[in-house]
N, C-alpha and C positions, 0 to 999 in steps of 0.2 A: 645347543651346548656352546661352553667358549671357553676357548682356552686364555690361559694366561701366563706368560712368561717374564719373572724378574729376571733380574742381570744388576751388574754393578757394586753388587758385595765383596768384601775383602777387607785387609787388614789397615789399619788409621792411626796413625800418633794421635794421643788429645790434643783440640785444637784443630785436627787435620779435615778435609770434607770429602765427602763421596755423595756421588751422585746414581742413585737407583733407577733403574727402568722397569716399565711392566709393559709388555707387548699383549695385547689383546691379539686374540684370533680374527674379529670381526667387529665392526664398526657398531659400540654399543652405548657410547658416551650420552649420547642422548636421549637416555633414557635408564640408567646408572648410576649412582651415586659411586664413583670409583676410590678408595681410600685403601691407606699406607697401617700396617698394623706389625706390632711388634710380639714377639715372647722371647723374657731371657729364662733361661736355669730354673728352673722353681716356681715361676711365676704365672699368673696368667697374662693370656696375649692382649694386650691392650691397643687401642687405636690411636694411631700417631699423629696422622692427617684426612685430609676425605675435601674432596672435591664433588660437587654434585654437575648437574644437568644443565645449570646455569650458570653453571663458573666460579660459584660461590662455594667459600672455603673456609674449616674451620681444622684446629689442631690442640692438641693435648699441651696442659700450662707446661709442662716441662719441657718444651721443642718450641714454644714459640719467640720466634725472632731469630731464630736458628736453622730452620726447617722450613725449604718451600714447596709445595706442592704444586704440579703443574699437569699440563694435560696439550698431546700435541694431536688434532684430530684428525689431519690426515694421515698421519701414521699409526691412529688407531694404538696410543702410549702414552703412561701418564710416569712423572717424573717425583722422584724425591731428591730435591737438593738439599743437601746436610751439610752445613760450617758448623764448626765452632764445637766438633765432635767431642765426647765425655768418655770416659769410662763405663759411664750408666748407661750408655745409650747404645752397649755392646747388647745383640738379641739377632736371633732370625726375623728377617723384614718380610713380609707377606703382604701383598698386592691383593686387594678384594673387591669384586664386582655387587652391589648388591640393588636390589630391586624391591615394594615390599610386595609385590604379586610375584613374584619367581624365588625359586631359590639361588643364593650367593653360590658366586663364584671364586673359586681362591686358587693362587697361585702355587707353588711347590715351595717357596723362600727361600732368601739369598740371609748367605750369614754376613754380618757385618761386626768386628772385633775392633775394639779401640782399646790399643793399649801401647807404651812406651819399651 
């Protein structure tokens, strides 16, 4: 099993940036494709960012150049840094571990609200 803890959620003027964390319980990066997923209101949760195994990173057209995705390995956390925050990009952010021999792992989500 593993745990996962976001943090870093909260309220944003547009234009403002927050930075998200996901605390893993145990050292799994190497072997996880670890990624950043959103759901607002209505919608389905869609995937923001994703970092894999190798470092290698990809992210949803609407976030990118905006949105960085990071991972720190000995603290076992990977990072969503957010500028250039929208109104659209208000949703619960959820942290996901996933493997394709295991089942995923998911965080609990941190809300994040951009509004003026």
């Amino acid at each position: 099993q593993v745990q996962l803890v976001e943090s870093g959620g909260g309220l944003v003027q547009p234009g403002g940036s927050l930075r998200l964390s996901c605390a893993a319980s145990r050292s799994i990066f190497s072997i996880y494709v670890m990624g950043w997923y959103r759901q607002a209101p209505g919608k389905q949760r869609e995937l923001v960012a994703a970092i894999g195994s190798g470092g290698n990173t990809n992210y949803a057209d609407s976030v990118k150049g905006r949105f960085t995705i990071s991972r720190d390995n000995a603290k076992n956390t990977v990072y969503l840094q957010m500028n250039s925050l929208k109104p659209e990009d208000t949703a619960v952010y959820f942290c996901n571990a996933h493997n394709i021999q295991y089942p995923d792992f998911w965080g609990q989500g941190t809300q994040v609200t951009v509004s003026s």
